[in-house]
N, C-alpha and C positions, 0 to 999 in steps of 0.2 A: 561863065568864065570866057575871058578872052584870050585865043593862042598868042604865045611871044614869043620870035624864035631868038637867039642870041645871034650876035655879031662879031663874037670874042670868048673865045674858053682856055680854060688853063688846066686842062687835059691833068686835072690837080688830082682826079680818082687814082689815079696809078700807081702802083706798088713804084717806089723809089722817086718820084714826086718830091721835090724840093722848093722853099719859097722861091728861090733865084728861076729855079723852073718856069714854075705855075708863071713866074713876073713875065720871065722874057717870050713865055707861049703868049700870054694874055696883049703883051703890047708890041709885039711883034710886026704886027700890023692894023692894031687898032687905031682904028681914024672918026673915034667916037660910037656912041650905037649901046646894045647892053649888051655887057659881059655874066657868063655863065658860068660861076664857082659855087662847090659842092661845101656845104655845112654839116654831113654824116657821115656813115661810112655801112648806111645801109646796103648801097650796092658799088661800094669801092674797098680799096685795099685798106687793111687796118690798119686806122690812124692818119689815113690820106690827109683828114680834114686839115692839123697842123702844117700842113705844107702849104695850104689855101691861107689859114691864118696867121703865117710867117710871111707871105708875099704881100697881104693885103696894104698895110701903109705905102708898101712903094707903090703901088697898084694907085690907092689914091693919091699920092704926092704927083705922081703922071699923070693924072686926069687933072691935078688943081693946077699944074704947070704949063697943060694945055689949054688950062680954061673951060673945061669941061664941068658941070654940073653933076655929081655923083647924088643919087635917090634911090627912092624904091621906086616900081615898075608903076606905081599910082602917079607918081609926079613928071612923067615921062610923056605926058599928052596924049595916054594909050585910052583913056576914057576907060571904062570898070575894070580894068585889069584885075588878076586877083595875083 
């Protein structure tokens, strides 16, 4: 495996985490790079994940607005990423 570190997080594990949250943590200061949202709630607050998948569209709508290419970490030019 290849290490990735993120360039952007939406601090979305947190008990009270809301999509407008997760959005305006995540683009805050995003100037491209990879963003770091959680899909569990193995080691976050229960049900965090809904706050991550309530921001996500505007998440992407700011990346397609920016012109930004949204993929998985394979398509990123990271060579075997996993």
């Amino acid at each position: 495996m290849t290490p990735v570190l993120w360039t952007s997080w939406g601090a979305d594990w947190r008990s009270g985490a809301t999509g407008t949250s997760v959005y305006d943590t995540v683009t805050g200061n995003l100037a491209g790079g990879t963003i770091l949202l959680h899909d569990s709630d193995c080691t976050s607050a229960p049900a965090s994940w809904t706050a991550t998948l309530s921001a996500l569209p505007r998440i992407l709508d700011h990346c397609e607005s920016e012109g930004w290419k949204v993929g998985p970490l394979e398509e990123h030019g990271l060579g075997a990423a996993a």
